[in-house]
C-alpha positions as CSV (number, residue, x, y, z in Angstrom):
1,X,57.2,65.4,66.3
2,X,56.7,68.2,68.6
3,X,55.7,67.1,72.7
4,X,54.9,69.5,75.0
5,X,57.3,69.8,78.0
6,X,54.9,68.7,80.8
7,X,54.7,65.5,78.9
8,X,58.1,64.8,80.3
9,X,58.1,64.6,84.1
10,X,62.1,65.7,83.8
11,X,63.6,68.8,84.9
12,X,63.9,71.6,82.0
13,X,67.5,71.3,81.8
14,X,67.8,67.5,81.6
15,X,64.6,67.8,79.2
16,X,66.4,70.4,76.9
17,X,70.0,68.4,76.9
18,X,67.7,65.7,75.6
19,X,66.3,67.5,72.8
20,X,69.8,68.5,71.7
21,X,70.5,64.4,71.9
22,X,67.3,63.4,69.3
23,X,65.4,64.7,66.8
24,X,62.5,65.6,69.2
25,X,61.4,69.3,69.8
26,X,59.8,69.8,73.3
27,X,58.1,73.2,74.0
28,X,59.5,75.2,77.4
29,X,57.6,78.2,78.7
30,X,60.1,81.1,78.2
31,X,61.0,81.2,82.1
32,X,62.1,77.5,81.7
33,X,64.6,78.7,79.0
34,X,65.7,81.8,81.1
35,X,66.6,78.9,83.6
36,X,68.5,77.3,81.3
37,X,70.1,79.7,79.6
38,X,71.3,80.9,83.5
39,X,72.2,77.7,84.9
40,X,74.5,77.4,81.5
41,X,76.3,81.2,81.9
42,X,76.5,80.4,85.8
43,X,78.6,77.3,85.3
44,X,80.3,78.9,82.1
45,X,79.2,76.7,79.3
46,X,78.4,79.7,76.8
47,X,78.2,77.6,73.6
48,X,75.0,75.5,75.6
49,X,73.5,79.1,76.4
50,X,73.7,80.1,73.2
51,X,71.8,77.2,72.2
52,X,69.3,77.5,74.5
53,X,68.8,81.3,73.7
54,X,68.4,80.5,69.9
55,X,65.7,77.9,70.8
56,X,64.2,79.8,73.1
57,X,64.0,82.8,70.6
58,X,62.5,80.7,67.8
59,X,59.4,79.1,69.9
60,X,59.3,82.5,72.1
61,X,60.8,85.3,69.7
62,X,58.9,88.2,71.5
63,X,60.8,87.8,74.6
64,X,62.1,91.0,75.8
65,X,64.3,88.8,78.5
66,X,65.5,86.0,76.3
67,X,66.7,88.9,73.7
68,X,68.5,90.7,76.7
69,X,70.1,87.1,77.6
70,X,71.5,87.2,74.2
71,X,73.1,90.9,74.8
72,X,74.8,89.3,77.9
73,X,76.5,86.9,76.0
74,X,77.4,89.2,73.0
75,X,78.7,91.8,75.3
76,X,80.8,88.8,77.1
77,X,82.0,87.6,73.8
78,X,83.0,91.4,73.1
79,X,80.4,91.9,70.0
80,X,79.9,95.1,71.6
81,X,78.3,97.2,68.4
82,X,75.8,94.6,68.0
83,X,75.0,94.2,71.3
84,X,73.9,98.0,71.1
85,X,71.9,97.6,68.3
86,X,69.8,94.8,70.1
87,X,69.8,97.1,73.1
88,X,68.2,100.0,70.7
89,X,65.7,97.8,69.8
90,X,64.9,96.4,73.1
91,X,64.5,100.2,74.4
92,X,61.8,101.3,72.1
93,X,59.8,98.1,73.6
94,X,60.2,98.8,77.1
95,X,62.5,101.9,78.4
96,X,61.6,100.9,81.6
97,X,63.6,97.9,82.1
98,X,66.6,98.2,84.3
99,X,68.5,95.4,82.6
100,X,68.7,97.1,79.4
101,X,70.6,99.8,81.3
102,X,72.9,97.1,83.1
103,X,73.7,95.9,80.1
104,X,74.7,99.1,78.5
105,X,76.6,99.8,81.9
106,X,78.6,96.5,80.7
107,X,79.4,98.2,77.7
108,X,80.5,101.1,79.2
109,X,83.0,99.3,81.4
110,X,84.4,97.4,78.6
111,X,85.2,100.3,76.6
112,X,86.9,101.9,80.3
113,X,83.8,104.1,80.3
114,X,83.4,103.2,84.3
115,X,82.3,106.8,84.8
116,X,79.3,106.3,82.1
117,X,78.9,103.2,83.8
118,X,78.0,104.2,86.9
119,X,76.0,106.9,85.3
120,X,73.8,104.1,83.5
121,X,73.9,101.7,86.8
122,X,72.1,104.7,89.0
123,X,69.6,104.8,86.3
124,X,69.1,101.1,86.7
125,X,68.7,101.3,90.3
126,X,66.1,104.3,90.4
127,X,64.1,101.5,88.1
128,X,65.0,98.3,90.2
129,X,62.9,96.6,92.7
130,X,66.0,94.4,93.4
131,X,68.8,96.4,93.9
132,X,71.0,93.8,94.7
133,X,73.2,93.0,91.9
134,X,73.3,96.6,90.9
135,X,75.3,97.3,93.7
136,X,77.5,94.7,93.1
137,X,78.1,96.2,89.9
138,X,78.4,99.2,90.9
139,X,81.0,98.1,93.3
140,X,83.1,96.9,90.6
141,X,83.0,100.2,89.0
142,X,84.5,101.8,92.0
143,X,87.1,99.7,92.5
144,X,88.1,99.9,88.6
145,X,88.0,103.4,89.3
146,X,90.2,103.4,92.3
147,X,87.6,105.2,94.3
148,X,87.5,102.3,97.5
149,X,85.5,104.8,99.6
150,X,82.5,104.5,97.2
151,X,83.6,100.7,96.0
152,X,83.0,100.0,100.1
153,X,79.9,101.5,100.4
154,X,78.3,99.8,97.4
155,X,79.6,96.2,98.7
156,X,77.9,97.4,102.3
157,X,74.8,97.4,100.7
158,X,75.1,93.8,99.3
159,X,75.9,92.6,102.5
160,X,73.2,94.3,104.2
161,X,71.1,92.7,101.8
162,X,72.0,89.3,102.3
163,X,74.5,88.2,104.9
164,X,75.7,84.9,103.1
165,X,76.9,87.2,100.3
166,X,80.2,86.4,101.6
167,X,82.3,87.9,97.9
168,X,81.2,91.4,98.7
169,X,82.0,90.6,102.4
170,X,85.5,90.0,101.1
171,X,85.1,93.1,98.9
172,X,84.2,95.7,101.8
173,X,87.1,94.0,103.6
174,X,89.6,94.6,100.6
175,X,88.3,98.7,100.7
176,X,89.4,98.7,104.1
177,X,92.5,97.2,103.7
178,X,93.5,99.1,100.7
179,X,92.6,102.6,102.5
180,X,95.0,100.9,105.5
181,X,91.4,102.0,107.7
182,X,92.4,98.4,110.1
183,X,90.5,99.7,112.9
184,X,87.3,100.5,110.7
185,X,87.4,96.9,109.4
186,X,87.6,95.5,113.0
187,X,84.7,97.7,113.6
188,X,82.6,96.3,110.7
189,X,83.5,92.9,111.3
190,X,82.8,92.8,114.9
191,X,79.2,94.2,114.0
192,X,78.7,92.2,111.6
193,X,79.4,88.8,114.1
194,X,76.9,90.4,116.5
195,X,74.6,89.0,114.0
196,X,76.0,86.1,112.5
197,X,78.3,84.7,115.2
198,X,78.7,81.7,113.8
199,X,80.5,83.2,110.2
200,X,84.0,81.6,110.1
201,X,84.5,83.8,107.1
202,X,83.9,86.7,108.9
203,X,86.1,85.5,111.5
204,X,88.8,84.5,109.8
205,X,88.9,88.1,108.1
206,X,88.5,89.6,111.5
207,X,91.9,87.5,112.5
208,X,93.8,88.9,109.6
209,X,92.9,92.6,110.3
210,X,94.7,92.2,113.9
211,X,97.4,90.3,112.3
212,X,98.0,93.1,110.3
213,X,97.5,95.5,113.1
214,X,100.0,93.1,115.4
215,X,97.3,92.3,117.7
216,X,98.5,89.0,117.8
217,X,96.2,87.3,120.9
218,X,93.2,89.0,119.5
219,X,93.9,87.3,115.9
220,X,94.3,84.4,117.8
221,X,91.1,84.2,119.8
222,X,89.2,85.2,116.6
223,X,91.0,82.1,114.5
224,X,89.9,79.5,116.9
225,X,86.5,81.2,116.7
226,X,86.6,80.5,112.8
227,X,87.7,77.2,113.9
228,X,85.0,76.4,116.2
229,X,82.3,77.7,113.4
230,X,84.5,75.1,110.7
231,X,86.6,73.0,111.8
232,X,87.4,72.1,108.4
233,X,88.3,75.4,107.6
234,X,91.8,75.2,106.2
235,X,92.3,79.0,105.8
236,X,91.9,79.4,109.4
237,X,94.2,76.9,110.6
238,X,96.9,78.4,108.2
239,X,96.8,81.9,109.2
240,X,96.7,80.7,113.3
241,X,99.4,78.5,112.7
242,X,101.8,82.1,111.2
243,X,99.9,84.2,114.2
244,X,101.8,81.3,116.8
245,X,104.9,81.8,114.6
246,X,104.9,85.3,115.4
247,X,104.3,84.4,119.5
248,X,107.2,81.9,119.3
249,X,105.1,78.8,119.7
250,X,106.6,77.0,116.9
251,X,105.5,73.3,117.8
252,X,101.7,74.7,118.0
253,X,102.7,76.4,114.9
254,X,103.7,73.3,113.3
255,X,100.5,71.3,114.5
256,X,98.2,73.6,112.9
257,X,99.7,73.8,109.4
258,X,100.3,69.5,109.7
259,X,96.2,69.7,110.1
260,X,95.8,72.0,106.8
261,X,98.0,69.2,104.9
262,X,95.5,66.4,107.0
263,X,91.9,67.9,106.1
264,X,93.2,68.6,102.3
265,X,95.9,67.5,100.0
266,X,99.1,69.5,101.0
267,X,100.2,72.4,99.8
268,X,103.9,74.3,99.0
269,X,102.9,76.8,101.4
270,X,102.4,74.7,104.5
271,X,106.0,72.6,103.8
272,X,107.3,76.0,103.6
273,X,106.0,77.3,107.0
274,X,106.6,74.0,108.9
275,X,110.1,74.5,107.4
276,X,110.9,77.6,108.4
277,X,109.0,76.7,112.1
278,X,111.9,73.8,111.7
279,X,114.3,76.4,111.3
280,X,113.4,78.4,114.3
281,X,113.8,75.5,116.8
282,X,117.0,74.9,115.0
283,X,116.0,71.6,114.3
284,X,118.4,72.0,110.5
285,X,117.4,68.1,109.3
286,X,114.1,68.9,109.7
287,X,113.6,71.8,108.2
288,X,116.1,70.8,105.0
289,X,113.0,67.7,104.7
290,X,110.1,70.3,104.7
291,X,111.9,72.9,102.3
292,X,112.6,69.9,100.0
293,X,109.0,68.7,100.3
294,X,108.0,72.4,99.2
295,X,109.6,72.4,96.3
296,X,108.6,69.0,95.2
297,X,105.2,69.8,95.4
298,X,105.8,73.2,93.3
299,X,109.0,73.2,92.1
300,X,108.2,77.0,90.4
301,X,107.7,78.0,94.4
302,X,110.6,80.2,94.5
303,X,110.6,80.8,97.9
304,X,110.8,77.3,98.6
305,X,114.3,77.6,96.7
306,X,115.0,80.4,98.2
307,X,114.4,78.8,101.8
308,X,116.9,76.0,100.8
309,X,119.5,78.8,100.0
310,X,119.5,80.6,103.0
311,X,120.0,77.0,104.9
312,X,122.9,76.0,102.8
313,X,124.4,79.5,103.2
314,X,124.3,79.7,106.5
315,X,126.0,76.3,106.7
316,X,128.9,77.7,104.4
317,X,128.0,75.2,101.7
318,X,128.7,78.4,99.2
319,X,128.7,76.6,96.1
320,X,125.0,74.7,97.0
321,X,123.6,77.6,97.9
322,X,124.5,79.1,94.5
323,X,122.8,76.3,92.7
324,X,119.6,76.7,94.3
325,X,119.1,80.6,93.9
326,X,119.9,80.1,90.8
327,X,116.9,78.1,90.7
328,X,114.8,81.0,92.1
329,X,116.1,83.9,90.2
330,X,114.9,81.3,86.7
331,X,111.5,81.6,88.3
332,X,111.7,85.0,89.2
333,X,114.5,87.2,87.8
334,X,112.9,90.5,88.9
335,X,113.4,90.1,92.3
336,X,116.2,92.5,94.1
337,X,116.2,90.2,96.8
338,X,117.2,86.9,95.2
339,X,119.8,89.1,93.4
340,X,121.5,90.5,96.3
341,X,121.4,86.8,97.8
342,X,123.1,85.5,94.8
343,X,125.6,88.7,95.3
344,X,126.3,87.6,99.2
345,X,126.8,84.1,97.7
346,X,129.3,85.2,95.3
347,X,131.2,87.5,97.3
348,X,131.5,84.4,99.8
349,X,132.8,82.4,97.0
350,X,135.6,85.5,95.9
351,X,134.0,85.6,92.7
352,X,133.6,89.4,92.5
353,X,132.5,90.0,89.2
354,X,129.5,88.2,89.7
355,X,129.0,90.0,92.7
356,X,129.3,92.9,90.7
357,X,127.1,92.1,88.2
358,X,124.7,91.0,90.4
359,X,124.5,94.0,92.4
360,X,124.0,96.1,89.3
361,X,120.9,93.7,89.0
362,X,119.7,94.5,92.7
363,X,120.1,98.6,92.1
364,X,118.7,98.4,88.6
365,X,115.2,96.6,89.6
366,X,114.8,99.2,92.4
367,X,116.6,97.9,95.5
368,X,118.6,101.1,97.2
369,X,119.2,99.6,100.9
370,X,122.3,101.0,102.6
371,X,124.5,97.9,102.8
372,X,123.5,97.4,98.8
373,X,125.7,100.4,97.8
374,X,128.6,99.3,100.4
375,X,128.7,95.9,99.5
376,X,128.6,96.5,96.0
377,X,131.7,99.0,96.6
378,X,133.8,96.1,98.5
379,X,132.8,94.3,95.4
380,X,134.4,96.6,92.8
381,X,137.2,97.9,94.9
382,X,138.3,93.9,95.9
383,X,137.7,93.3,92.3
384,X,140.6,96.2,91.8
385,X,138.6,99.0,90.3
386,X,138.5,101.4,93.3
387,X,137.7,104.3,90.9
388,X,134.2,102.5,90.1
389,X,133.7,101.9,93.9
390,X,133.8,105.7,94.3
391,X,131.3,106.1,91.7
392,X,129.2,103.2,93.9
393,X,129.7,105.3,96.9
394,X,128.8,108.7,95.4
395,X,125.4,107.0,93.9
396,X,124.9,105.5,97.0
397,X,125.2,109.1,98.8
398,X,122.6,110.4,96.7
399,X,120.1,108.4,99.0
400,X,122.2,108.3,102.3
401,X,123.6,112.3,102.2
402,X,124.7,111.8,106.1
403,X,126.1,108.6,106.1
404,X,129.0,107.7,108.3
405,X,130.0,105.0,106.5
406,X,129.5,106.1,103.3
407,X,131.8,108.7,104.2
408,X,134.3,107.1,105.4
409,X,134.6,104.3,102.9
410,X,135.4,106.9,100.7
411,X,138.3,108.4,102.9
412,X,139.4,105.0,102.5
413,X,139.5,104.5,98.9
414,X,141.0,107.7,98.3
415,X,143.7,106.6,100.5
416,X,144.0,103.4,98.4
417,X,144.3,105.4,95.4
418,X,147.2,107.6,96.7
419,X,144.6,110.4,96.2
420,X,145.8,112.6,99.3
421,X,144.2,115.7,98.2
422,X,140.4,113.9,97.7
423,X,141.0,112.0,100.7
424,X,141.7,115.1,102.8
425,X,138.5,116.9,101.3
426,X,136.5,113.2,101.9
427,X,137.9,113.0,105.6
428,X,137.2,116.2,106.6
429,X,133.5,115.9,104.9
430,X,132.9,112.8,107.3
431,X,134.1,114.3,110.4
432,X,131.6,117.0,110.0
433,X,129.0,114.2,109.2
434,X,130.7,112.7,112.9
435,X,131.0,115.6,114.7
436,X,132.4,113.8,117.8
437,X,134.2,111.2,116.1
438,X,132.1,108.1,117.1
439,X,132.2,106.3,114.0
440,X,136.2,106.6,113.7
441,X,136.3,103.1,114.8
442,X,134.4,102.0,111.7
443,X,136.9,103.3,109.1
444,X,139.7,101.7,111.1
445,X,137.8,98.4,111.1
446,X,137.7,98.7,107.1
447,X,141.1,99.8,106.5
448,X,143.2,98.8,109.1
449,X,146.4,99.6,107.3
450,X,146.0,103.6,108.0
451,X,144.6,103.0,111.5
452,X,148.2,104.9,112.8
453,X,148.6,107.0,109.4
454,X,150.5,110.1,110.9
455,X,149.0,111.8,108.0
456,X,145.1,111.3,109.5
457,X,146.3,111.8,113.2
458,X,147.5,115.4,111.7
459,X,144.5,116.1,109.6
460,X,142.6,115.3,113.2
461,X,144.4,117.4,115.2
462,X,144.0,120.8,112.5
463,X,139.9,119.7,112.6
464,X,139.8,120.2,116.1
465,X,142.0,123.1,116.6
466,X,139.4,124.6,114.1
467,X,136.4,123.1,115.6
């Protein structure tokens, strides 16, 4: 039996999920179904919008909008040649439908045609009485194409458009980070409170830009301006409580993060910061509770393993500390830092070739800090292969050409090596690099045993005759 939908004083949706429950067919004008069919994409139940599309199609099957409903969610479910065929179709019945070029813009950025589909977006907009969402779009496009200039412009216009649009809000602010412009975002923020002063988004974002810039009072002000505008605002709370960590105020620090965990269930990432605010007021107990507590709640927080490291290392308890960053580097065993921690750890424990493979580790995923290549040296050289700590050395020279210590390590393991003509070569190549012998101290704190060699005091005394 077929009832009309006005005989049923329910909504369309509840009205359509109870036609999918009985054997009834109710009759929806084909705006109801367009309803539908959106309220089901919006909240991601495709297989219901699919329904509703092939329903709507069969009591309304001239609908130009239903049919383009049906190329959104072919085009999502990547049936991309049919999707164009429909779209033919749908352009010999009406060219002038801006949607039809969205859509084909979809397809365009699918296949990484963002060029084409910015091409077929401007088409769309010349067409468009709401301009809106083409922006948006074409926003997208931008940013896919790495062009943040144009990307920020196209969000501008959503946000001009409508003020609670906060996601392209985020979006312009994102352009302006990623083209490091901080003081154009402070700018546009600031403008953009002149008319909604009570924003705590836009707030909050202003508060990060003068983190970033170190503007530490001004983030402050404008994080208890979020605050005032929400003061359930967890976000807020969390980034004033790291702005106090940067002032020194740890215990205010600590408050604010303690109100995140009491407006919301707690998260790693507070534990973590009231652990490490612990750690600044040297309060070790305390902060050995919060870094447990981190990584209890997310035990694949590898920071929070990493926190527990550091405090056992710099307690001396070697052999705990190499327990738990193990446990970060099996979360993360990418990371140049973790490595060179685990290196530090075993050259505490005199187990040097771990050190030495773990330094490998550190250079090989990209890490070429100074004290790497020297540390990795001592490594090899206390590990009795003084040749390979030369090779270290020279690799490490590559990045550090005028290096004192570079330099002069390498006098030293010459020396070690009873390699008098090298050595000479080496020392005289590090006295140039020290042209008034400032840094003499540091090769006699390395190798104290040739602190008096008459041999250097001779090579000395020829290099400034010369000099």
């Amino acid at each position: 039996m077929a009832l009309e939908s006005n005989e049923r004083p329910d909504q369309p949706i509840t009205k359509f999920e109870s036609m999918l429950k009985t054997d009834d067919v109710y009759f929806f004008d084909a705006e109801d179904f367009e309803d539908i069919i959106h309220h089901y994409l919006n909240n991601g139940k495709v297989s219901l919008a699919k329904k509703g599309i092939k329903i709507g199609l069969q009591q309304h099957p001239g609908s130009i909008e239903l049919r383009l409903l049906k190329v959104e969610v072919m085009v999502f479910e990547n049936d991309l040649s049919g999707a164009e065929l429909l779209l033919n179709e749908l352009q010999l019945l009406d060219a002038h439908n801006e949607e039809i070029y969205i859509q084909r813009a979809n397809i365009y950025s699918k296949k990484d045609n963002h060029e084409g589909a910015i091409e077929l977006l401007q088409k769309a907009l010349n067409l468009s009485t709401n301009s809106f969402d083409i922006y948006s779009l074409l926003g997208m496009e931008y940013l896919f194409m790495d062009d943040f200039k144009l990307a920020k412009e196209s969000f501008m216009r959503c946000v001009d458009f409508d003020d609670q649009d906060y996601s392209s809000l985020y979006n312009v602010v994102y352009c302006f980070e990623f083209l490091e412009d901080y003081d154009g975002a402070i700018l546009y923020l600031n403008e953009y409170l002149e008319r909604n002063p009570y924003c705590e988004v836009a707030w909050h974002q202003l508060g990060k830009q003068y983190y970033l810039k170190e503007m530490y009072v001004e983030a402050l002000a404008a994080f208890d301006f979020a605050i005032i505008s929400d003061d359930s605002f967890i976000g807020a709370y969390f980034e004033k409580g790291k702005v106090l960590e940067k002032l020194g105020k740890y215990e205010e620090a600590i408050e604010n993060y303690e109100t995140t965990i009491s407006i919301e269930d707690p998260t790693s990432h507070a534990f973590l910061r009231i652990g490490k605010c612990y750690e600044k007021l040297k309060n070790s107990e305390m902060a050995r509770y919060y870094f447990y507590q981190t990584v209890h709640e997310d035990p694949l927080l590898d920071k929070g393993w990493l926190a527990i490291t550091n405090l056992h290392f710099g307690k001396k308890n070697f052999d705990k500390a190499l327990h738990y960053i193990n446990k970060a580097l099996n979360i993360d065993g990418e990371n140049p830092l973790y490595w060179k921690k685990c290196a530090n750890i075993h050259m505490a424990l005199n187990n040097y070739d771990q050190a030495d493979f773990s330094f490998k580790q550190v250079v090989e995923l990209g890490n070429y800090e100074l004290d790497t290549w020297l540390q990795w040296a001592d490594a090899v050289h206390i590990n009795g292969d003084t040749v390979g700590a030369l090779q270290i050395l020279a690799q490490g020279r590559e990045f550090y050409p005028k290096n004192h210590k570079i330099a002069y390590k390498t006098v030293g393991y010459h020396m070690h090596l009873n390699d008098d003509i090298n050595a000479r070569i080496a020392l005289l190549d590090a006295l140039r690099l020290d042209k008034k012998h400032k840094h003499l101290s540091f090769f006699n704190s390395q190798f104290p045993e040739y602190r008096d060699s008459e041999w250097i005091k001779a090579i000395l005394a020829d290099y400034k005759k010369a000099s």
